[in-house]
C-alpha positions as a Markdown table, in Angstrom:
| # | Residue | x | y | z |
|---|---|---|---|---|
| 1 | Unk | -225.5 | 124.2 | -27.0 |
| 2 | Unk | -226.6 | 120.5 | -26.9 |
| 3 | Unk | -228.0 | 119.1 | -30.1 |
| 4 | Unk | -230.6 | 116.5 | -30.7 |
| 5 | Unk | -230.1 | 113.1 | -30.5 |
| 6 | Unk | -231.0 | 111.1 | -33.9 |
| 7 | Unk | -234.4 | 109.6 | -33.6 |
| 8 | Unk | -234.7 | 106.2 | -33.0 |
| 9 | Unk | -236.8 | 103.4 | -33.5 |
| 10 | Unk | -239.0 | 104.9 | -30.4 |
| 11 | Unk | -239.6 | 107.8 | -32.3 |
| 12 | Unk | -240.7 | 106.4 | -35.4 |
| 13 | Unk | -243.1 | 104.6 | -33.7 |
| 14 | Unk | -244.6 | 107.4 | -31.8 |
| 15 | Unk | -244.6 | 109.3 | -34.3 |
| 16 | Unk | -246.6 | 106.7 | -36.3 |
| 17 | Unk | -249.0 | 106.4 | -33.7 |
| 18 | Unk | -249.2 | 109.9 | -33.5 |
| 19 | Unk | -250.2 | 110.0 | -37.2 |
| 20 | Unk | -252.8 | 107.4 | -36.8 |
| 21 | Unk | -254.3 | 108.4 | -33.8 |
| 22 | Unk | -254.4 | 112.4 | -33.7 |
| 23 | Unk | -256.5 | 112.9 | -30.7 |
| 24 | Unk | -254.4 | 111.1 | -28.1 |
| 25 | Unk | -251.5 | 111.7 | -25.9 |
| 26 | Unk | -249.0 | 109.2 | -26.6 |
| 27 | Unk | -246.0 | 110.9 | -25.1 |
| 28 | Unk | -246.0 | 107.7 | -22.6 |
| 29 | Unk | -244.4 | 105.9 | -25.8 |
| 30 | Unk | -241.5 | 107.8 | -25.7 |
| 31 | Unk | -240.1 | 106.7 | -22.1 |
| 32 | Unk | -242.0 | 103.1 | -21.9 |
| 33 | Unk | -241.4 | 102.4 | -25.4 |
| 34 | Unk | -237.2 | 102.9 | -24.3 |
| 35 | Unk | -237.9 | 101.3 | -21.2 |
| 36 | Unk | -239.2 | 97.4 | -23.4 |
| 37 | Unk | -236.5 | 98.3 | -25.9 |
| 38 | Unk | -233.6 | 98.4 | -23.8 |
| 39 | Unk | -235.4 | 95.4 | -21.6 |
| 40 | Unk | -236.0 | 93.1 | -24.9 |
| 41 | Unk | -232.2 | 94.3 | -26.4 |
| 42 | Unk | -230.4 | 93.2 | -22.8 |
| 43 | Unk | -232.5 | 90.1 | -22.2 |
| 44 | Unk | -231.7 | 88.8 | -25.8 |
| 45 | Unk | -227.7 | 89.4 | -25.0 |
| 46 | Unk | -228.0 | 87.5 | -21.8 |
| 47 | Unk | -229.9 | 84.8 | -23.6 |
| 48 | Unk | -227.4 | 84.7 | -26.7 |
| 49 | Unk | -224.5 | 84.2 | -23.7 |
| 50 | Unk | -226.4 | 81.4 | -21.6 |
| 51 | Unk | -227.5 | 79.7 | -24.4 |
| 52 | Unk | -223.5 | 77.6 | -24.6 |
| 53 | Unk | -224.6 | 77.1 | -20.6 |
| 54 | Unk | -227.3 | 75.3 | -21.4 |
| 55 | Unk | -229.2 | 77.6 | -19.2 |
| 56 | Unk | -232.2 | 79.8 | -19.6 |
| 57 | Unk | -232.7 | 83.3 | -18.4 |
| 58 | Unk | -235.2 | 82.2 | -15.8 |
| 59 | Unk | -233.0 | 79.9 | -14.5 |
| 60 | Unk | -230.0 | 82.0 | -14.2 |
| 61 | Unk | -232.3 | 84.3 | -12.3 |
| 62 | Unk | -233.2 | 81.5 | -9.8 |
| 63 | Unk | -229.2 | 80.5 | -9.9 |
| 64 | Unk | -228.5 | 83.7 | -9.5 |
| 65 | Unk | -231.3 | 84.5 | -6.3 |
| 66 | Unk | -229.2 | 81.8 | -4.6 |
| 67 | Unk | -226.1 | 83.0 | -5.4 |
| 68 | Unk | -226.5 | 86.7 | -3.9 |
| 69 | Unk | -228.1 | 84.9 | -0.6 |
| 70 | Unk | -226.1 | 84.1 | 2.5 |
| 71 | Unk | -228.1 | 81.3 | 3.3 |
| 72 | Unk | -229.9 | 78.2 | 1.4 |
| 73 | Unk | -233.7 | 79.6 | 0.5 |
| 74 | Unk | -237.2 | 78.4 | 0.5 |
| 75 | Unk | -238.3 | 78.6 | -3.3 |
| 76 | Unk | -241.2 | 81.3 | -1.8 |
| 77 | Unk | -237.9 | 83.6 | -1.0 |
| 78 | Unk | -236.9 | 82.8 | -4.3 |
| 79 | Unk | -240.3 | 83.9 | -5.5 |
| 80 | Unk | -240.1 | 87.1 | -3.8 |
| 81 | Unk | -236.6 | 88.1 | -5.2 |
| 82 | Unk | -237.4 | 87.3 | -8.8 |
| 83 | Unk | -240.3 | 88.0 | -10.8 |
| 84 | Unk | -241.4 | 83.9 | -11.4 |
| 85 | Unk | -244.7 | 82.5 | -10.2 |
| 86 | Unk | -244.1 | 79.5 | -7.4 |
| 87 | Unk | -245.4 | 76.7 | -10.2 |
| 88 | Unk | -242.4 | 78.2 | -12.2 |
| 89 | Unk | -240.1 | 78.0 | -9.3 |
| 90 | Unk | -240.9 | 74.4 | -8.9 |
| 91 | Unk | -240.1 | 73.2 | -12.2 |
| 92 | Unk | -236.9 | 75.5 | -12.4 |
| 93 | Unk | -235.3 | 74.2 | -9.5 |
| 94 | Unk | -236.1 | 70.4 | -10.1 |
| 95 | Unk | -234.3 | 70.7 | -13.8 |
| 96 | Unk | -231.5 | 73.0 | -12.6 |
| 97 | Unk | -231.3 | 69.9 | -9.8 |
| 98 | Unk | -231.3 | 67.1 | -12.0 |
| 99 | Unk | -228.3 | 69.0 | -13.8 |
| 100 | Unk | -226.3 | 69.2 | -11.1 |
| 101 | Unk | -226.7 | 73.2 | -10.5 |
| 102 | Unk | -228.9 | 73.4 | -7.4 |
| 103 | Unk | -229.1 | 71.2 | -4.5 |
| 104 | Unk | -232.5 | 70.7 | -2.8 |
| 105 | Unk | -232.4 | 69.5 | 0.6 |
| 106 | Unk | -234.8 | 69.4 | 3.5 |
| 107 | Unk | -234.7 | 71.9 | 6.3 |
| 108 | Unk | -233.3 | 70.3 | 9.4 |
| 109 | Unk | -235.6 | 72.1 | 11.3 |
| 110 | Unk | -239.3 | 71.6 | 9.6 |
| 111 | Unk | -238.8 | 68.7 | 7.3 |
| 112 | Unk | -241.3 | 69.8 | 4.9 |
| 113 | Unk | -239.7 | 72.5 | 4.0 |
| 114 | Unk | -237.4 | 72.3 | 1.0 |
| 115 | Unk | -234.0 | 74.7 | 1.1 |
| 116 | Unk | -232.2 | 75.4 | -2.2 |
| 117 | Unk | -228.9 | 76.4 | -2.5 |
| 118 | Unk | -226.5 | 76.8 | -5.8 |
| 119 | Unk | -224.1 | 73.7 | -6.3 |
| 120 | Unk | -220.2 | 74.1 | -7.0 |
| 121 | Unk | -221.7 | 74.2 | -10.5 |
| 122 | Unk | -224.2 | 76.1 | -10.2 |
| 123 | Unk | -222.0 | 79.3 | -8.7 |
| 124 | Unk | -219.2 | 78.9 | -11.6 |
| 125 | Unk | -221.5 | 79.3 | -13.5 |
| 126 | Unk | -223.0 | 82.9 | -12.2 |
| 127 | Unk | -219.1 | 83.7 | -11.2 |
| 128 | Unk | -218.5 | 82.9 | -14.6 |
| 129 | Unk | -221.9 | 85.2 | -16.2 |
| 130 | Unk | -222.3 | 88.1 | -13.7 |
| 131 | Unk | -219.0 | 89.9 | -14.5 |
| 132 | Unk | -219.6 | 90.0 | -18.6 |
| 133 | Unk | -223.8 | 91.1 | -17.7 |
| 134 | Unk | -222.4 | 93.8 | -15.9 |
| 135 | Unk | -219.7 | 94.8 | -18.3 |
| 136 | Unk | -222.9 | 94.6 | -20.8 |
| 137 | Unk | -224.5 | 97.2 | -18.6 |
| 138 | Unk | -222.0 | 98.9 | -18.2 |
| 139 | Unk | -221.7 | 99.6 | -22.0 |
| 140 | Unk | -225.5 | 100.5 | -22.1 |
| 141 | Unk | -225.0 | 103.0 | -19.4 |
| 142 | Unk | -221.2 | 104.2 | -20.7 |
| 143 | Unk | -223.0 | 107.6 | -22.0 |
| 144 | Unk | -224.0 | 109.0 | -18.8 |
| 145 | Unk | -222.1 | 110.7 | -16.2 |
| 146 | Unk | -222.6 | 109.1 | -12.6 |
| 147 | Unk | -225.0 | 112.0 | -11.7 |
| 148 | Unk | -227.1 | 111.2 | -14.6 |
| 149 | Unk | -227.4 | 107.7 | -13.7 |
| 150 | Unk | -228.5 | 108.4 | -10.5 |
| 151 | Unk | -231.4 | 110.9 | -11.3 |
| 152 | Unk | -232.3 | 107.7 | -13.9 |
| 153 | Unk | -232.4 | 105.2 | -11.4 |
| 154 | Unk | -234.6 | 107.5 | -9.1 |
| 155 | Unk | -237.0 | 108.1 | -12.1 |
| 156 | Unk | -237.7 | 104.7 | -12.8 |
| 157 | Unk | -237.6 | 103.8 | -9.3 |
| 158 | Unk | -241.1 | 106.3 | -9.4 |
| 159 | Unk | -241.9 | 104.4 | -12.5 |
| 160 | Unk | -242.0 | 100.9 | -11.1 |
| 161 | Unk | -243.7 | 102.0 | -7.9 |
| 162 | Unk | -246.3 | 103.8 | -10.1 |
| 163 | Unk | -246.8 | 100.8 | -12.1 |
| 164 | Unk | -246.9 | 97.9 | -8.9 |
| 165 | Unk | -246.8 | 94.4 | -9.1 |
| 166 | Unk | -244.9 | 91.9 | -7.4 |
């Protein structure tokens, strides 16, 4: 027999809108409410360890984009792989260029477009982060067997489609 887990700050807050709003459902709190928690919790780690970087979160997503690619990318397939606006992209990439992380060159092909790619810089430093974020996650997800991660995955996979966007 399994027993309960201790509530948590999720619960509490259900609970409280439970109390103050009788007549509605707000079961949704329960997994969503986890869902911004454990978001808000890992993005404030991975901020805490770029911060000595000199490096926001945004911009290690667009090093990090670049990194994973095989090629140099337009800043639109950059847009598509993270979850930044093109105006965003723009001003990322020209202050992670003026550091010395990200080289912007013209496309020998079509001049006007501009291909981005990750300096020697640039990729320490994702070598350097990617193995201690996973190592985080790895810690969040150290309670759950492998099968149990997989039937989570699959549920919020359903989740995300259910809730769209880009």
């Amino acid at each position: 027999m399994t027993t309960p887990e201790a509530p948590d700050l999720v619960d509490r807050i259900q609970q409280e809108w439970e109390r103050a709003y009788p007549g509605l459902d707000v079961g949704p709190i329960g997994v969503l409410g986890r869902i911004h928690h454990i978001a808000a919790v890992s993005s404030h780690r991975l901020d805490r360890h770029l911060e000595p970087h000199g490096v926001s979160r945004s911009e290690y997503d667009v090093l990090s984009a670049l990194a994973r690619s095989d090629r140099a990318l337009r800043a639109s397939e950059v847009v598509s792989t993270t979850m930044l606006s093109g105006a965003s992209i723009t001003k990322i990439t020209e202050s992670l260029s003026r550091r010395g992380l990200l080289e912007r060159r013209r496309s020998e092909r079509d001049g006007r477009v501009v291909l981005l790619e990750p300096t020697d810089a640039g990729r320490r430093l994702v070598d350097a982060e990617l193995p201690r974020r996973l190592a985080d996650d790895e810690r969040a997800l150290a309670g759950l067997t492998p099968d149990e991660r997989q039937t989570l995955a699959a549920l919020l996979r359903k989740v995300a489609v259910a809730v769209g966007g880009p």
